[in-house]
C-alpha positions in Angstrom: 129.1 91.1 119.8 130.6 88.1 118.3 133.5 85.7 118.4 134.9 84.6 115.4 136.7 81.0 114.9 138.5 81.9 112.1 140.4 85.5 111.9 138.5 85.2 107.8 135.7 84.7 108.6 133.0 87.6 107.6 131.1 89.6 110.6 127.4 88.5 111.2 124.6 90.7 110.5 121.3 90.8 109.4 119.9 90.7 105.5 118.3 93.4 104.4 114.8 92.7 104.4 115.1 92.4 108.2 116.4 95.8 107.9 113.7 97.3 105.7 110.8 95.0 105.8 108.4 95.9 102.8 104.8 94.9 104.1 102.4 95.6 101.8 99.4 94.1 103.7 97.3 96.7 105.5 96.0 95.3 108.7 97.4 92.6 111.0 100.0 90.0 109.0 101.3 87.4 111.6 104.7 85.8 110.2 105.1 82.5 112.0 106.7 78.8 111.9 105.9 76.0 114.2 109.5 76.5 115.7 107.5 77.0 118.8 104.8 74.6 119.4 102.4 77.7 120.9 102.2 78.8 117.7 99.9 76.1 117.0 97.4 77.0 119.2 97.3 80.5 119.5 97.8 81.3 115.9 94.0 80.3 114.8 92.7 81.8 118.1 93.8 85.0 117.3 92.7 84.8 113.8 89.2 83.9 114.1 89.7 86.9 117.0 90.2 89.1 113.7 87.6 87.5 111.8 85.0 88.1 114.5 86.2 91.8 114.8 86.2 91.9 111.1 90.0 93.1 111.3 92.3 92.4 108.5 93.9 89.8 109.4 96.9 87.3 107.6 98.7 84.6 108.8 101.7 83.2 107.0 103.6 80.3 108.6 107.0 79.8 107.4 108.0 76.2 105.5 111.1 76.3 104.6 114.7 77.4 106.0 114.9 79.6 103.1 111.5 81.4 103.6 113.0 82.2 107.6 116.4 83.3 106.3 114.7 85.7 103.8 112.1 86.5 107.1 110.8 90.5 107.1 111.9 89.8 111.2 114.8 88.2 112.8 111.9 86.6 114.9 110.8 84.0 112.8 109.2 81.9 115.5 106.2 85.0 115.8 106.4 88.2 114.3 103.2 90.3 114.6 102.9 93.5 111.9 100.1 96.2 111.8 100.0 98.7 108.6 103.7 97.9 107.8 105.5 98.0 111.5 106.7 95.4 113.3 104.2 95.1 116.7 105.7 92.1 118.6 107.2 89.3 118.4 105.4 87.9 121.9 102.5 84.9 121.0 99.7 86.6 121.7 96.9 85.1 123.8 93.1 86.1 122.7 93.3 88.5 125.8 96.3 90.0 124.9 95.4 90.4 121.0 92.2 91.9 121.8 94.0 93.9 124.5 96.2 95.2 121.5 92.8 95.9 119.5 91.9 98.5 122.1 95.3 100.4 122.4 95.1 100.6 118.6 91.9 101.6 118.6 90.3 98.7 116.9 
């Protein structure tokens, strides 16, 4: 839903790489900006998580508007793929990541 201000004005939506992400990355790749100042912190810890697990594992922080308009997720504050699919876009805690290793079998 959405109110226009102006009767011209064109209807909101998403781009299309929100749409149809294209992931080529196999394993984890963590899309995130420091938007959210958790981020910070839990953004190594679940990457050395990865790297103790020897999970493939990729973090990308966002640095410009640009990069998050053009974002594979409309959740550019944390978006969390595995083999191509979106996962979450909660922060994950070590506890929770590695609680998301084990339902993936990892």
């Amino acid at each position: 839903m959405y109110l226009p201000f102006d009767a011209d004005a064109s209807k909101p939506g998403f781009k299309p790489s929100v749409k149809t992400p294209v992931i080529d990355q196999q394993g984890f790749v963590l899309y995130y900006a420091h938007q959210c100042p958790f981020t910070a912190k839990y953004v190594p810890l679940i990457e050395s998580v990865a790297k103790a697990k020897s999970i493939p594992f990729m973090a990308i922080r966002y640095e410009t508007t640009e990069e998050a308009q053009n974002a594979p997720s409309p959740f550019t504050s944390f978006s969390l793929f595995y083999n191509g699919e979106l996962i979450t876009h909660e922060i994950l805690s070590e506890k929770k990541f590695e609680k998301l290793l084990i339902e993936k079998g990892l």
